[in-house]
Backbone bond lengths (Angstrom), bond angles and torsions (degrees), N, CA, C in turn:
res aa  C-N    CA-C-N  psi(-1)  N-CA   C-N-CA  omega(-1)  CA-C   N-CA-C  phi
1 X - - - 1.460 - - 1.521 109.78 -
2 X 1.392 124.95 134.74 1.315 133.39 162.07 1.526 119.29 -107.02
3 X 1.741 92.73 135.05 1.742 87.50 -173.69 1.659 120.05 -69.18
4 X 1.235 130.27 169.13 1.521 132.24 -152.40 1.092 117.90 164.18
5 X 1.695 99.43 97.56 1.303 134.15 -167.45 1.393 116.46 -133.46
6 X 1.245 117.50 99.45 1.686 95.22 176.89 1.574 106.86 -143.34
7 X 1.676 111.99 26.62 1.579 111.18 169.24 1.314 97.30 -144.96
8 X 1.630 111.66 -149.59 1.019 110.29 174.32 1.584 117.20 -133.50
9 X 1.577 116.92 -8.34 1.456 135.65 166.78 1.175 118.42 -112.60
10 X 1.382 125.77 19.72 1.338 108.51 -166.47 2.077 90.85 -85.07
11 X 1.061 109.36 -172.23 1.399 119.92 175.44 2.157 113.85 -40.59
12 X 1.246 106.50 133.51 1.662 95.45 -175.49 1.869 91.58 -102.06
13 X 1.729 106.34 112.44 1.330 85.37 166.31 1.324 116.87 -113.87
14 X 1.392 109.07 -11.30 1.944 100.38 172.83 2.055 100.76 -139.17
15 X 1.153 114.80 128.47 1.044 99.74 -178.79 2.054 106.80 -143.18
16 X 1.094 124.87 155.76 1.556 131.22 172.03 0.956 92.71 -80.48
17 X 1.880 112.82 140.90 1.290 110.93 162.78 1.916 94.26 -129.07
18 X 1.175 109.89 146.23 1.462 108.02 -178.36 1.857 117.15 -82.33
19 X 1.269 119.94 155.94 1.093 141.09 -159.95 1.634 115.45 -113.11
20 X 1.411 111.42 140.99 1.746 105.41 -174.80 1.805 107.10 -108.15
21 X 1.336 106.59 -4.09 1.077 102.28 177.89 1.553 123.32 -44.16
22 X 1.546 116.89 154.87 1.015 113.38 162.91 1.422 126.30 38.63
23 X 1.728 104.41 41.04 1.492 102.06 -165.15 1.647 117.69 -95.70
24 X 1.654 112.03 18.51 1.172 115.50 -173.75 1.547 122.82 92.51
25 X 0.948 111.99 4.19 1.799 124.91 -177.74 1.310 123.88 37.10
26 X 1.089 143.13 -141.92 1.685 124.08 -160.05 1.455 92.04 -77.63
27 X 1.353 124.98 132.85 1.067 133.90 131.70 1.482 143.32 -6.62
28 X 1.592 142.35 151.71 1.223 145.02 142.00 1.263 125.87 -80.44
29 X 1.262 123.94 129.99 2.030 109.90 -166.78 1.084 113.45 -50.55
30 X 1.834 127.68 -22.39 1.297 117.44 -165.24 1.347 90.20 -88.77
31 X 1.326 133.07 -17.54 1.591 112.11 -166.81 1.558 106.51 -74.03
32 X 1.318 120.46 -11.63 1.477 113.01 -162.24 1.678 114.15 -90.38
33 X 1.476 119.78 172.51 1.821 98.71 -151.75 2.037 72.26 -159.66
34 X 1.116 115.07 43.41 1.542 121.62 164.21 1.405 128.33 -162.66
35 X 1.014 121.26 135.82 2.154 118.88 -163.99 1.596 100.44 -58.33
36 X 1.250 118.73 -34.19 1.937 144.31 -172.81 1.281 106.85 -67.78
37 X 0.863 137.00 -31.31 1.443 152.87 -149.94 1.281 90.17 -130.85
38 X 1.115 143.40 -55.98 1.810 124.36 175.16 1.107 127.51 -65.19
39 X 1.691 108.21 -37.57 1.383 126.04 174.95 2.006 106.80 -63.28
40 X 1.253 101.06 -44.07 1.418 89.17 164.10 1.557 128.82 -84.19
41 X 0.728 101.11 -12.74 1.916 111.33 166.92 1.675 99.25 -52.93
42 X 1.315 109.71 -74.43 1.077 126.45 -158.99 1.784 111.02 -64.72
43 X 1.412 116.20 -31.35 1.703 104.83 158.63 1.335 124.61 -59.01
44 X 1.732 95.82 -27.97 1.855 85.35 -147.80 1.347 110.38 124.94
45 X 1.022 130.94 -35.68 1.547 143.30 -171.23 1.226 117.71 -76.25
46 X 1.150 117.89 -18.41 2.147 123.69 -177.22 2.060 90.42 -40.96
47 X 1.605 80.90 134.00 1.477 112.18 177.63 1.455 105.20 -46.45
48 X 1.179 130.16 128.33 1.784 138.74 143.70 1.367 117.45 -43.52
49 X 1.012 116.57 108.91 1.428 126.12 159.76 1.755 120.56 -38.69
50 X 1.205 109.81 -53.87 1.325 111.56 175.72 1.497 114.33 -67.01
51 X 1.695 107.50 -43.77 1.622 93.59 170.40 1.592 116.00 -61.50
52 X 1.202 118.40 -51.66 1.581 113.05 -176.03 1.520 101.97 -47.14
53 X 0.979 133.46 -64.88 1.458 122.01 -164.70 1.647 108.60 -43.88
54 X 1.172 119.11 -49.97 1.673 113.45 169.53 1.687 123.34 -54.65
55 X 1.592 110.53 -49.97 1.502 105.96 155.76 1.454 120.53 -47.07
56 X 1.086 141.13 -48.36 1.446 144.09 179.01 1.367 109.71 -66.52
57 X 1.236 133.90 -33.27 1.720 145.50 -172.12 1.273 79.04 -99.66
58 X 1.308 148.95 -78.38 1.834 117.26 -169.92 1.422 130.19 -47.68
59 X 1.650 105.53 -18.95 1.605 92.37 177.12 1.350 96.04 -113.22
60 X 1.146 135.10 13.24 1.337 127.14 138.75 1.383 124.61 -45.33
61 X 1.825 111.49 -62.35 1.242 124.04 -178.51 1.728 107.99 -70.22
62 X 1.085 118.74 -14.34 1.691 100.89 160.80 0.886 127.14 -81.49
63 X 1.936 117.48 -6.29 1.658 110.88 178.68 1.364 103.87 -94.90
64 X 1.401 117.49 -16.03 1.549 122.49 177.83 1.556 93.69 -67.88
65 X 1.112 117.69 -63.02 1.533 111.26 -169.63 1.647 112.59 -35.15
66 X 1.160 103.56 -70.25 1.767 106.09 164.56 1.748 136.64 -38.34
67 X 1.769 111.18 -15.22 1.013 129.57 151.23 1.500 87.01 117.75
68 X 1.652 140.24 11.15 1.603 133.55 -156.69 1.602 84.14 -63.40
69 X 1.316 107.91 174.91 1.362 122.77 -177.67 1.771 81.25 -110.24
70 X 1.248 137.23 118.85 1.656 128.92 157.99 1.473 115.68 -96.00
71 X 1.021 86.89 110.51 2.099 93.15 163.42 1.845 109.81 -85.80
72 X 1.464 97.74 136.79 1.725 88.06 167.16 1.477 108.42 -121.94
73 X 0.959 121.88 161.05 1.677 131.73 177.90 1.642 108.84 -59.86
74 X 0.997 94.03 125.84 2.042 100.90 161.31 1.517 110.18 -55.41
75 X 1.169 97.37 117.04 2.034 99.98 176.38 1.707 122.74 -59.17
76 X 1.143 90.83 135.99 1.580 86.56 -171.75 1.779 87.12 -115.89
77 X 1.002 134.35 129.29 1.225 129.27 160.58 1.406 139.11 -53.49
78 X 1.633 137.37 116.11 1.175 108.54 -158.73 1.565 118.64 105.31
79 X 1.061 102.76 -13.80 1.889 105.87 -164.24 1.498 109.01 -142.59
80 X 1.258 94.66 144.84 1.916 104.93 -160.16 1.245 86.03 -91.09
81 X 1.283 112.66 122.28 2.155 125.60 179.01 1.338 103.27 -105.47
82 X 1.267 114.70 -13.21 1.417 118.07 -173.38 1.921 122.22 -35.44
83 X 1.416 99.92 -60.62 1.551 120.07 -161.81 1.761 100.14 -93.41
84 X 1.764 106.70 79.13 1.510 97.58 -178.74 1.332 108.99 -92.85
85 X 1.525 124.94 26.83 1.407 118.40 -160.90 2.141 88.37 -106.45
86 X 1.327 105.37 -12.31 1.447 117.42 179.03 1.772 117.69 -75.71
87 X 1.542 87.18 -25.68 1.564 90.59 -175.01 1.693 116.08 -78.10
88 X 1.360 112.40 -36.28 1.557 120.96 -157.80 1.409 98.03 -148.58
89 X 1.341 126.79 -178.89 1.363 154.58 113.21 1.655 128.09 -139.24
90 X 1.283 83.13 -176.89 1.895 87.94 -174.02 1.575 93.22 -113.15
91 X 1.500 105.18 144.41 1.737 90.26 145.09 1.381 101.07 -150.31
92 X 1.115 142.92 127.19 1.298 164.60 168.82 1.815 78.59 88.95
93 X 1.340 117.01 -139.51 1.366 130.46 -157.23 1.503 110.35 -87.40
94 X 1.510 128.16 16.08 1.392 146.62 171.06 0.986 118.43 -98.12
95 X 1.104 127.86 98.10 1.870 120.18 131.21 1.623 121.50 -59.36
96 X 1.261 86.47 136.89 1.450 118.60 -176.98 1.680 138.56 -127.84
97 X 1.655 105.95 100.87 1.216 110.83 -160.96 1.350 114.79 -78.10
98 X 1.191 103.00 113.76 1.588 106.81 -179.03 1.672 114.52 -58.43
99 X 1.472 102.47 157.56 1.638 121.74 173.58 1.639 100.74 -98.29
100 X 1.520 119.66 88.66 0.991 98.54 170.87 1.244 137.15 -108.11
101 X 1.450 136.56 -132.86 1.589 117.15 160.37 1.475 115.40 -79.78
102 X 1.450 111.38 140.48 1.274 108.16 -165.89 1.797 129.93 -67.18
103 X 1.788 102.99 -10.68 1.444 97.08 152.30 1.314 128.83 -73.70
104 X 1.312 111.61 -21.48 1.720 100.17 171.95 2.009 107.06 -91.32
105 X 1.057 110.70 34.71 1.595 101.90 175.42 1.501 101.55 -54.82
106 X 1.029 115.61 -86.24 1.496 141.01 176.45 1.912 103.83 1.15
107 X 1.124 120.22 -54.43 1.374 142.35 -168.85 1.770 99.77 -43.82
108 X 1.097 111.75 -26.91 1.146 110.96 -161.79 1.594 107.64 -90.17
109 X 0.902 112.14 -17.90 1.768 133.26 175.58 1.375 100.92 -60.94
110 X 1.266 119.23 -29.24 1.742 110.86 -171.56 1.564 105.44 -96.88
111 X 1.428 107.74 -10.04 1.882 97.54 162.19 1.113 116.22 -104.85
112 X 1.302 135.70 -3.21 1.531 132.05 -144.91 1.825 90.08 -83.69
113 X 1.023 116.34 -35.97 1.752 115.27 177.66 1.577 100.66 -39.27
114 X 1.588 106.40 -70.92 1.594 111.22 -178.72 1.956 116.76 -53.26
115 X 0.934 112.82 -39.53 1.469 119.45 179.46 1.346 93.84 -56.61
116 X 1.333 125.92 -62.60 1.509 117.73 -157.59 1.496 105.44 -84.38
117 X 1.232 140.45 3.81 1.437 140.13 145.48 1.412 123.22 -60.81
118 X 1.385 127.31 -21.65 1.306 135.29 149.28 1.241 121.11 -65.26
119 X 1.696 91.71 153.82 1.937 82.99 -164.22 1.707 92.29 -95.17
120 X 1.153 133.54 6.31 1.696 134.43 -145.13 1.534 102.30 -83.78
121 X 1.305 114.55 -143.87 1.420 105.87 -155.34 1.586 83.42 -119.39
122 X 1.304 128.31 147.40 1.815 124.69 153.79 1.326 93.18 -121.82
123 X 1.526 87.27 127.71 1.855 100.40 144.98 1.147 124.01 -114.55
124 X 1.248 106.91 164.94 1.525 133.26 -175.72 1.247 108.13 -93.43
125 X 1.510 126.90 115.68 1.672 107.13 -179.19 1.643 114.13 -77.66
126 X 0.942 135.37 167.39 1.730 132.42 156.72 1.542 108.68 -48.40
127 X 1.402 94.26 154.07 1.697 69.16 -179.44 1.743 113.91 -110.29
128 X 1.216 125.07 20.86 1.281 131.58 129.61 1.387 144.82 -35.62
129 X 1.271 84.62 -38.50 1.959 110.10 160.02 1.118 132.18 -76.23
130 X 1.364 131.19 67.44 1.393 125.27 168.99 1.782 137.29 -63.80
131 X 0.998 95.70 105.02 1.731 108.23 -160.85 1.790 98.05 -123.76
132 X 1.287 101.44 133.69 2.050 110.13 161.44 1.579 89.61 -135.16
133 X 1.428 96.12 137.61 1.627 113.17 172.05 1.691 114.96 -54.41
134 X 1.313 130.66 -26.01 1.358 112.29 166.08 1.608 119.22 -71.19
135 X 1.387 116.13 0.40 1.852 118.22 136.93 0.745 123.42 -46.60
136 X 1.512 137.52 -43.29 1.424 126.27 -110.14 1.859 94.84 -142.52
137 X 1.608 108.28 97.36 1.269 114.42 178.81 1.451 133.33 -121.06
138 X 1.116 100.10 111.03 2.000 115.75 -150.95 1.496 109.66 -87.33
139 X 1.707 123.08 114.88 1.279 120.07 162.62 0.965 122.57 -141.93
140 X 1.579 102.63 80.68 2.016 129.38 173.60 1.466 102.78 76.17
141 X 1.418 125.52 -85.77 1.597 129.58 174.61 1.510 132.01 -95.22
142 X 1.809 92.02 4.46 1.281 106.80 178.06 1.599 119.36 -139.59
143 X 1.474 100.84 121.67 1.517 119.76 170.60 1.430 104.62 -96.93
144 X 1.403 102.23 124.98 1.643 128.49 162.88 1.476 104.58 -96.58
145 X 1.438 113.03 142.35 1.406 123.33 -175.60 1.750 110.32 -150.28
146 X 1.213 114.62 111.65 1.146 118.40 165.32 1.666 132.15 -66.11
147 X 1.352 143.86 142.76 1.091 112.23 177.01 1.335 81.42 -172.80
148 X 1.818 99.29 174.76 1.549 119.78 169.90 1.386 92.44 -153.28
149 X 2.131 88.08 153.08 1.362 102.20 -163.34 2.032 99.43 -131.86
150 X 1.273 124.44 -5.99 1.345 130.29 -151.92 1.480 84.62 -68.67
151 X 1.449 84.93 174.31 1.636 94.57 -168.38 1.440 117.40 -98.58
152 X 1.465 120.87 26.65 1.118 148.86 138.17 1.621 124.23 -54.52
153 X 1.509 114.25 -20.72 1.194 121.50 -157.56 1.396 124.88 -15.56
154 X 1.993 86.41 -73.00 1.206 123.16 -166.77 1.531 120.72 -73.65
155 X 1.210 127.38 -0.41 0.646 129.57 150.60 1.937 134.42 -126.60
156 X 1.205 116.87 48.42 1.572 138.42 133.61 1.340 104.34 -113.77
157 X 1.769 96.94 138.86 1.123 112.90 175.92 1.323 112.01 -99.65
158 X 1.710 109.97 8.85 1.379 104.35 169.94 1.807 117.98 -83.42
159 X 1.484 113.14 0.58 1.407 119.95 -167.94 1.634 114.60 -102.73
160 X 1.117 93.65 69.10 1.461 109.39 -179.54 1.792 129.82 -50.27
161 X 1.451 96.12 -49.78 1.536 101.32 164.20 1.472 118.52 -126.80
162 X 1.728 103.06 137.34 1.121 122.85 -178.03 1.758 106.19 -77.97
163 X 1.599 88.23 172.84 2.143 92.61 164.25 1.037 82.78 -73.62
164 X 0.867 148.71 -90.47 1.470 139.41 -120.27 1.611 117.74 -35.90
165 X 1.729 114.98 -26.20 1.132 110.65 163.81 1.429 122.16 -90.22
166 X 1.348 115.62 10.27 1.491 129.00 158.98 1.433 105.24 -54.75
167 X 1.173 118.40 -70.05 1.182 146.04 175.45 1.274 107.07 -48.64
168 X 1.153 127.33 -46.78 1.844 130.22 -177.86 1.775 101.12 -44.18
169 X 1.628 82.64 -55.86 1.992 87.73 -155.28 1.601 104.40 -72.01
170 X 0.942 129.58 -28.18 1.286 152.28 172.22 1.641 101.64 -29.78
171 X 1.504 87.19 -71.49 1.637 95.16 175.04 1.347 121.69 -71.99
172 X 1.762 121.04 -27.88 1.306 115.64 -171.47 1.578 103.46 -77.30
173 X 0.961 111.09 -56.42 2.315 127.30 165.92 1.343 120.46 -62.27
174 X 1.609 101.13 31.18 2.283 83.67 -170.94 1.382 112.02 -44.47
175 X 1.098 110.56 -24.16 1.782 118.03 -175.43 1.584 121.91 -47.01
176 X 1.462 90.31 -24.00 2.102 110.30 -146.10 1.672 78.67 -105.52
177 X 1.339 80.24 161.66 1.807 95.51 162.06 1.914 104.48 -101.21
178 X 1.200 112.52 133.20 1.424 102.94 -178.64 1.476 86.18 -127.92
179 X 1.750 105.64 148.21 1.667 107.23 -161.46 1.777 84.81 -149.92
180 X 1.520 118.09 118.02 1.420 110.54 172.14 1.255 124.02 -119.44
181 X 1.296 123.32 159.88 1.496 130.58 -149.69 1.397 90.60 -131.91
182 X 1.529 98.23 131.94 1.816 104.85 -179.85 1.343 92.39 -111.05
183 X 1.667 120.73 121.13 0.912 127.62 158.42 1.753 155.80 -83.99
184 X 0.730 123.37 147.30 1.466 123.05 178.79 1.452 111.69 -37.13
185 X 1.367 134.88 138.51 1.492 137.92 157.46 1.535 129.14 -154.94
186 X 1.531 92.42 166.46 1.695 101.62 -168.36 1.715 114.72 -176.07
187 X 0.990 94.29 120.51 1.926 108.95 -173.16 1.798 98.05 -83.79
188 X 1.257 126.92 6.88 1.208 104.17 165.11 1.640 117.23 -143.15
189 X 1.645 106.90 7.40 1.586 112.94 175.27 1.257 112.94 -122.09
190 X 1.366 136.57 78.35 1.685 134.23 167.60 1.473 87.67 -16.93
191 X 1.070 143.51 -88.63 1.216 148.51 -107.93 2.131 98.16 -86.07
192 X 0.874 77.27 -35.78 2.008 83.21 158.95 1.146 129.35 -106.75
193 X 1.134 121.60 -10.26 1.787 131.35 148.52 1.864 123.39 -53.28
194 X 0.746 113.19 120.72 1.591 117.33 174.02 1.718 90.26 -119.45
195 X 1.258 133.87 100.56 1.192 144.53 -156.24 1.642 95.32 -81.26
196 X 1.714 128.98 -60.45 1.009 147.10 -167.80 1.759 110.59 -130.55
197 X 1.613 105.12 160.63 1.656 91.20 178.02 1.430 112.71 -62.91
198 X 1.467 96.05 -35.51 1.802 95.12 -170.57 1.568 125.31 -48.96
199 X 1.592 90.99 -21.85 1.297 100.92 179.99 1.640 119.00 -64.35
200 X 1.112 110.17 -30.24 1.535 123.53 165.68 1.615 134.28 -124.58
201 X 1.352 103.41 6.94 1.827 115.63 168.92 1.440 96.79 -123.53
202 X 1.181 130.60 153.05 1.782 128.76 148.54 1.716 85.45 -157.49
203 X 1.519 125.66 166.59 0.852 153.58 -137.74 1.802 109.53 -139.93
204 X 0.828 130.53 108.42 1.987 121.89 -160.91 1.247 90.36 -133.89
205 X 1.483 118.82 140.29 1.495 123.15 151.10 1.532 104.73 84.33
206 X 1.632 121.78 -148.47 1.149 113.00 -174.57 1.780 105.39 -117.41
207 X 0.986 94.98 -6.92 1.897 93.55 167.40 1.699 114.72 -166.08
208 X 1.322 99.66 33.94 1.751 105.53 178.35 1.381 103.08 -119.40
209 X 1.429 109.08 150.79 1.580 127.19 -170.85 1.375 102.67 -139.05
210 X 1.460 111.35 132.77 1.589 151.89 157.14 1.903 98.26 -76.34
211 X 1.831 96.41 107.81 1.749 104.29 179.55 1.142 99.63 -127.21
212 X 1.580 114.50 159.18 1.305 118.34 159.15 1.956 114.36 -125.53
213 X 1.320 98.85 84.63 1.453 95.56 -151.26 1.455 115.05 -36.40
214 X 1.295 123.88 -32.22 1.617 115.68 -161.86 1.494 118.14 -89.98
215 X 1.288 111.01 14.06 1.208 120.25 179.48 1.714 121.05 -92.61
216 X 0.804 117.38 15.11 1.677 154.69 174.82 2.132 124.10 -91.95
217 X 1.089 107.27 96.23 1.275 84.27 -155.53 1.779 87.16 -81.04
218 X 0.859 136.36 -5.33 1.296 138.98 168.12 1.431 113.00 -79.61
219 X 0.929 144.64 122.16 1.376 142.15 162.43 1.913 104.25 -75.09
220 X 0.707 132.07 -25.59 1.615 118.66 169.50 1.362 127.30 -77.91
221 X 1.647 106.76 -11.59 1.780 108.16 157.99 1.667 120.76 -82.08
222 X 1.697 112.22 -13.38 1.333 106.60 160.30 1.634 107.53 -60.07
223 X 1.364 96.68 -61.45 1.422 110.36 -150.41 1.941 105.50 -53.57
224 X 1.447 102.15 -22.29 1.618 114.28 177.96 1.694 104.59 -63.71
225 X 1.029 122.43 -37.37 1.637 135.14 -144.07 1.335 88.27 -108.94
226 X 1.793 134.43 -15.78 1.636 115.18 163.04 1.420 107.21 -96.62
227 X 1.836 103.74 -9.17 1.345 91.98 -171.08 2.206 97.05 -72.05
228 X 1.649 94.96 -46.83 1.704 93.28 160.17 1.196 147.46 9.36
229 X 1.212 57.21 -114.98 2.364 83.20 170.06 1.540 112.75 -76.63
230 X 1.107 99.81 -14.53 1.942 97.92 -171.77 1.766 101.13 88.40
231 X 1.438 86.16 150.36 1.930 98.95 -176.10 1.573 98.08 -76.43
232 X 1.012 109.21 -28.99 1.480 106.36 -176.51 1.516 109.73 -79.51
233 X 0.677 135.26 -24.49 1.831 137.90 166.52 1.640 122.80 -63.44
234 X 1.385 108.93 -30.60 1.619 126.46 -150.90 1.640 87.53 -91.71
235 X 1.304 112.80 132.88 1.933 133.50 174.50 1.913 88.19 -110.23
236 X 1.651 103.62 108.14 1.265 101.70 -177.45 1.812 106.77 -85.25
237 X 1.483 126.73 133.44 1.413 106.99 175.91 1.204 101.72 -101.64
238 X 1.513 126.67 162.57 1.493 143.02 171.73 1.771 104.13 -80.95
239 X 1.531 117.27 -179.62 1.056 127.71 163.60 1.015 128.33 -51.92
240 X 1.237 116.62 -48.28 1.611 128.34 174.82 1.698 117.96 -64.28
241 X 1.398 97.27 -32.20 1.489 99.14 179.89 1.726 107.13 -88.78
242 X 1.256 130.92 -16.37 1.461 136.54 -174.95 1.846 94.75 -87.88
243 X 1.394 111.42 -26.24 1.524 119.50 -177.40 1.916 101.72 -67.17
244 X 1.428 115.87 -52.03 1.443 151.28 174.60 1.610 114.80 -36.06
245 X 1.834 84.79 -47.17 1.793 100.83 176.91 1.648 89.31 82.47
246 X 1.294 120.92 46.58 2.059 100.94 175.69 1.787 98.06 -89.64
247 X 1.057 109.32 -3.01 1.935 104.39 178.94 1.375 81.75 -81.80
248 X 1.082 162.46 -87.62 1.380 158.95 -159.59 1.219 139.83 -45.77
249 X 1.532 94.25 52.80 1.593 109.71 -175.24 1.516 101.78 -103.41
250 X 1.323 121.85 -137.70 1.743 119.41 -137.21 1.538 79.60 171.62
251 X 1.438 106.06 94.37 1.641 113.40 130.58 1.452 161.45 -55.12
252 X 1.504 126.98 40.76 1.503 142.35 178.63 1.506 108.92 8.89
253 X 1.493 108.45 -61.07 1.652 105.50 -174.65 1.564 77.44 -167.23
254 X 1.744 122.82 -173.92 1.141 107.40 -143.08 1.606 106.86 -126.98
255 X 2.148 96.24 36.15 0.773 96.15 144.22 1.670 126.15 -141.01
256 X 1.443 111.81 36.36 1.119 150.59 -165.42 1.321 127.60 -106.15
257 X 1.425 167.78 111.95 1.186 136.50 177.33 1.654 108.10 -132.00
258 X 1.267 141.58 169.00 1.031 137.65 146.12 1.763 122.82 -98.48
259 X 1.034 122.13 135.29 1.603 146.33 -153.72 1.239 121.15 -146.72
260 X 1.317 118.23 130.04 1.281 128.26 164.22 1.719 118.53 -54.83
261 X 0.947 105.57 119.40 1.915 103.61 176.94 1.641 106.42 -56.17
262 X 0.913 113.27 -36.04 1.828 124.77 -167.29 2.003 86.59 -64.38
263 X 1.216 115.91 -44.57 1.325 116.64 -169.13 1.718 113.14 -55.98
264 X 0.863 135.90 20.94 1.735 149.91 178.29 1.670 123.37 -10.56
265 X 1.273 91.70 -44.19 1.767 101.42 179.94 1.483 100.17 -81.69
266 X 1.636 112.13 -67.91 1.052 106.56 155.67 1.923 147.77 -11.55
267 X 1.066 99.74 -51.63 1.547 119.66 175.89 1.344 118.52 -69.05
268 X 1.123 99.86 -50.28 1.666 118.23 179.69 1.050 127.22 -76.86
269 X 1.925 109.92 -11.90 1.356 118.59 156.06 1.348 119.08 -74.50
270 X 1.316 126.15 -45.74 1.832 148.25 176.96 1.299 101.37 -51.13
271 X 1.713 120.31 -49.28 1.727 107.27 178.14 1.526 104.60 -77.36
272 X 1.198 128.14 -14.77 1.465 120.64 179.12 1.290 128.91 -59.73
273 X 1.413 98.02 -44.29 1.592 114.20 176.47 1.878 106.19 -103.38
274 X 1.318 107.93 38.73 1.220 126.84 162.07 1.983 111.27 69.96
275 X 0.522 123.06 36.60 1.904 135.33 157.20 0.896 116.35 -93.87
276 X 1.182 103.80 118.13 1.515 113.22 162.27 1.379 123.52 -78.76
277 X 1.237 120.23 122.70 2.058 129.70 174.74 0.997 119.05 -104.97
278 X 1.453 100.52 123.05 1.398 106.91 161.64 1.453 112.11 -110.94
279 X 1.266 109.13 154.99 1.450 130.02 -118.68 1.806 94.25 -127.46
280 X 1.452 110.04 77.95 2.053 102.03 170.25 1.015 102.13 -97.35
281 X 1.139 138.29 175.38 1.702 158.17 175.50 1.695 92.05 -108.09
282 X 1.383 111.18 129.95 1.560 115.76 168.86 1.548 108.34 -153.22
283 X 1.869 109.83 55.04 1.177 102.33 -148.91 1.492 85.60 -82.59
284 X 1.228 127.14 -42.55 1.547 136.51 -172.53 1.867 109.28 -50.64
285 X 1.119 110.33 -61.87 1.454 102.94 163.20 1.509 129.48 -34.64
286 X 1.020 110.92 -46.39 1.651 140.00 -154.99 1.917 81.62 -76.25
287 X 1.475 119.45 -40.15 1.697 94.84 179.24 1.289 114.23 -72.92
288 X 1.085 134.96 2.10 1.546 129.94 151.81 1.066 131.08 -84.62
289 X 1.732 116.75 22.34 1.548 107.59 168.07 1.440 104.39 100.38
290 X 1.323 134.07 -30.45 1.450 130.37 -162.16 2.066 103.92 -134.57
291 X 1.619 88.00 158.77 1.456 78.37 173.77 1.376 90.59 -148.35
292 X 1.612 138.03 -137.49 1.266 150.96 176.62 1.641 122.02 -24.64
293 X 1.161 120.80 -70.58 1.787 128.84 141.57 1.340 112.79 -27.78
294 X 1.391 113.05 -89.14 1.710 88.13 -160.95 1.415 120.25 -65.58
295 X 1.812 118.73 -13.63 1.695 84.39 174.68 1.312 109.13 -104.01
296 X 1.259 128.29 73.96 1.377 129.25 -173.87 1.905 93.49 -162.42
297 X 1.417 105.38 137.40 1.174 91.05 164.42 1.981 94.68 -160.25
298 X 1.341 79.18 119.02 2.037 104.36 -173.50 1.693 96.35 -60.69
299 X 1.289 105.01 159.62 1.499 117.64 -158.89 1.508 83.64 -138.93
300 X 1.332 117.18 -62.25 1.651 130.63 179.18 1.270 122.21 -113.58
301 X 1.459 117.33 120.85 1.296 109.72 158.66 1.779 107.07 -138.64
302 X 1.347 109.14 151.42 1.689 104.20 162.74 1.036 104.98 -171.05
């Protein structure tokens, strides 16, 4: 099998989905590396382990239903497996090992079995290049890339990818158009954090887009993305809903999606313009910053 990825709805036929097992149980504040995840630390509210594992095994069993092939990560004890969309991606016939933060190195040990069962190509990025796949948004001749570059960098740990991997793909895809978006950030306000693009771009259907306009510290990369998709295509989300994670759903095939039921406005837009949703609960996941997207990461689609 070769990996083969080069949208974001086309058909899902083999994909990772991440795991809550054994994820180390509540946390220490310093261990955590998201405003969502502290902010719930600090009520009381940090996600259940036992519930997440059932959210993750229900939207497992809806991609089985559809026939997905699901791989899950080898348990490592101790270590949050959850978010495999952080470790890698594919885009056309590449896997690609992300540079990520260096407490989650380790994470990557629980897919590398499945990676190396493919016959496809892996690369190694430089390690100058800081890239996590909830950047990294593929449609046929066009790579979208989220990133921040201020001179703050190095110290938020919400700024996962640099330009510099602007610049990476640039050179690796001269073919592609690669177009990057410097985003908004903050290690102590979910609500002004845009952690990943997915968190505020995702891609539905065959030419409609899930936005969260203010998550752009540029106002001329909105205005690029209606010039895009068209104003008439674009489902704008508010704060509360970019807080929610509703851009961070999971496309089945591309006319299919998976969705939070809690997501309502949302939902009722996707069957409008003809998608069908199916409907998991991942409210417990969702306090770590991620929901459908990041713990899933497609290997095959066409």
């Amino acid at each position: 099998m070769n990996f083969s990825v080069n949208d974001e709805t086309s058909k899902l036929i083999s994909v990772i989905i991440g795991i809550a097992n054994n994820s180390g149980g509540t946390p220490k504040l310093e261990d955590l590396y998201d405003p969502k995840s502290i902010e719930n630390l600090k009520s009381g509210s940090y996600p259940l382990e036992s519930k997440m594992i059932i959210e993750l095994d229900n939207f497992s069993n809806v991609l089985k239903k559809y026939g997905v092939n699901v791989y899950r990560p080898k348990n490592i004890k101790n270590c949050n497996q959850i978010f495999a969309r952080d470790v890698g991606f594919v885009i056309n016939d590449c896997f690609f090992k992300s540079n990520i933060l260096p407490k989650r190195e380790k994470e990557y040990d629980g897919i590398e079995d499945i990676i190396k069962s493919f016959n496809g190509k892996t690369i190694n990025i430089p390690d100058n290049v800081h890239v996590e796949g909830g950047d990294i948004i593929t449609l046929n001749k066009n790579i979208f890339i989220g990133y921040y570059d201020k001179d703050d960098y190095s110290e938020l740990f919400t700024a996962r990818t640099n330009k510099d991997a602007v610049f990476y793909f640039k050179n690796f895809f001269p073919n592609k158009r690669i177009k990057g978006f410097h985003l908004k950030k903050s290690n102590i306000d979910p609500l002004n954090n845009v952690l990943h693009l997915d968190c505020c771009l995702q891609i539905v259907g065959k030419k409609s887009a899930i936005i969260y306009p203010d998550a752009f510290t540029n106002k001329e990369d909105y205005e690029w993305l209606q010039s895009f998709f068209g104003k008439e295509n674009i489902y704008e989300i508010n704060d509360k809903e970019m807080y929610e994670m509703n851009s961070n759903i999971l496309s089945i095939k591309n006319d299919t999606v998976i969705s939070d039921p809690n997501f309502i406005r949302l939902n009722n837009w996707l069957e409008s313009i003809g998608l069908k949703v199916e409907k998991v609960t991942f409210t417990e996941v969702s306090k770590q910053e991620g929901l459908f997207r990041c713990s899933s990461l497609p290997l095959i689609r066409n």
